[in-house]
C-alpha positions as CSV (number, residue, x, y, z in Angstrom):
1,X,-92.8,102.4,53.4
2,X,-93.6,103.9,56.5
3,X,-96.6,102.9,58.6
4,X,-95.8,104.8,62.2
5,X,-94.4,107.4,63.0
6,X,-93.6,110.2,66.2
7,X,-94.5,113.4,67.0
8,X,-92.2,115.0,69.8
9,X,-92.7,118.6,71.3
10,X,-90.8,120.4,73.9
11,X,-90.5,124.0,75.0
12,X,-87.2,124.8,75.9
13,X,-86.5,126.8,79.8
14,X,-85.3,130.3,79.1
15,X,-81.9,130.8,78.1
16,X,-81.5,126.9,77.6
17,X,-83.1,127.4,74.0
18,X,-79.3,127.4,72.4
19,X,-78.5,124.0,74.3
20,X,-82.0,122.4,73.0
21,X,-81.2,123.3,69.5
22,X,-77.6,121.6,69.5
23,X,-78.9,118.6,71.7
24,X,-81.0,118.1,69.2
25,X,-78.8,118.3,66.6
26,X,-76.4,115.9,68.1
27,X,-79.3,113.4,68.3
28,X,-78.6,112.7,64.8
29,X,-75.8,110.4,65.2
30,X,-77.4,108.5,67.5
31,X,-80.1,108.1,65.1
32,X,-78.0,107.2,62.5
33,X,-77.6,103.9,64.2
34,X,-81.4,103.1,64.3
35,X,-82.1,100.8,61.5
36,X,-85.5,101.0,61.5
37,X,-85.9,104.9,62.2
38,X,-86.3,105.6,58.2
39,X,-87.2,109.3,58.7
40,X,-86.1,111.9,61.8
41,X,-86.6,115.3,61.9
42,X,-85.0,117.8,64.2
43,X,-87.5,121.0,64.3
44,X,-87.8,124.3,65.9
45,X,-92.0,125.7,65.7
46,X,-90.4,129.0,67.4
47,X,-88.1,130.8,69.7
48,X,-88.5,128.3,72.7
49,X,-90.5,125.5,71.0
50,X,-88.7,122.3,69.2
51,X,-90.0,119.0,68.2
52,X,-89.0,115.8,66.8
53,X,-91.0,114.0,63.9
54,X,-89.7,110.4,62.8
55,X,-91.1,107.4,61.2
56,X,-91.0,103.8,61.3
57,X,-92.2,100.7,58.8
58,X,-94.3,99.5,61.7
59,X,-94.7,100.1,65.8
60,X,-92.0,97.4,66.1
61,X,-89.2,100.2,65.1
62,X,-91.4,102.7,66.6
63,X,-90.8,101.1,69.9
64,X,-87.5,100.4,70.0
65,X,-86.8,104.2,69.2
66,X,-88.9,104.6,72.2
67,X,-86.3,102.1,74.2
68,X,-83.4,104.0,72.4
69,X,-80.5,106.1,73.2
70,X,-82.2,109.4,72.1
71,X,-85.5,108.9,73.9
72,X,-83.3,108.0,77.4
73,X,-81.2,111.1,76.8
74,X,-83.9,113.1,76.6
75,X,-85.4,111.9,79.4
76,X,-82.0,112.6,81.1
77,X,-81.7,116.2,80.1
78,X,-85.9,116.6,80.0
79,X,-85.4,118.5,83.9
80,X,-82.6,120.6,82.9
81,X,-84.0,122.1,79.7
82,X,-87.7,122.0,79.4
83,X,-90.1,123.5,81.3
84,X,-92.2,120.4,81.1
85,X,-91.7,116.9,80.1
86,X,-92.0,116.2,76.2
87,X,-94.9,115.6,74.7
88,X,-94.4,112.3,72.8
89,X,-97.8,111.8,70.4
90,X,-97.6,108.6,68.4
91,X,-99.2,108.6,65.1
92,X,-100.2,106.3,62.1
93,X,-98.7,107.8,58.8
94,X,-101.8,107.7,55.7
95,X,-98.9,108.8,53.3
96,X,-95.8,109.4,53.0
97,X,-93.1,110.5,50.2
98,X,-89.4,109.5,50.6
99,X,-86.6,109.3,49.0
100,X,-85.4,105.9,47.3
């Protein structure tokens, strides 16, 4: 069961669109290694615009995704391929459906 959750946009400089996508995707691994991260989503809402949705059983995990290894590395890279910092909403999941 999933109680919290994270709602990530960025909008990507132009002609750094290519490198958001594949950062992005190579945030998986790291993610991989986040017990408590029971969901993650890598998305792209259009040409320059990605985000990141993942859930958590409870803020606990929610917050140590915060103090994790993808959050700091995009914070690192956050001046080099978005025109602004992210946008990091958190947000209480009502329902959810995942797999057992």
């Amino acid at each position: 069961m999933v109680s919290a959750a994270l709602l990530v946009r960025v909008e990507a400089k132009r002609g750094k669109e290519a490198e958001v996508a594949e950062f992005l995707e190579s945030a998986l691994a790291l993610v991989q290694e986040e017990p408590d991260t029971t969901a993650w989503f890598a998305l792209r809402f259009g040409p320059a615009t990605f985000g990141i949705f993942d859930a958590f059983p409870d803020d606990t995990g929610r917050q140590a995704h915060l103090a994790g290894q993808v959050a700091e590395a995009l914070m690192a890279r956050a001046g080099e391929l978005f025109v602004a910092h992210p946008t990091i909403t958190n947000v209480d999941v009502l329902a959810s459906k995942l797999p057992e």
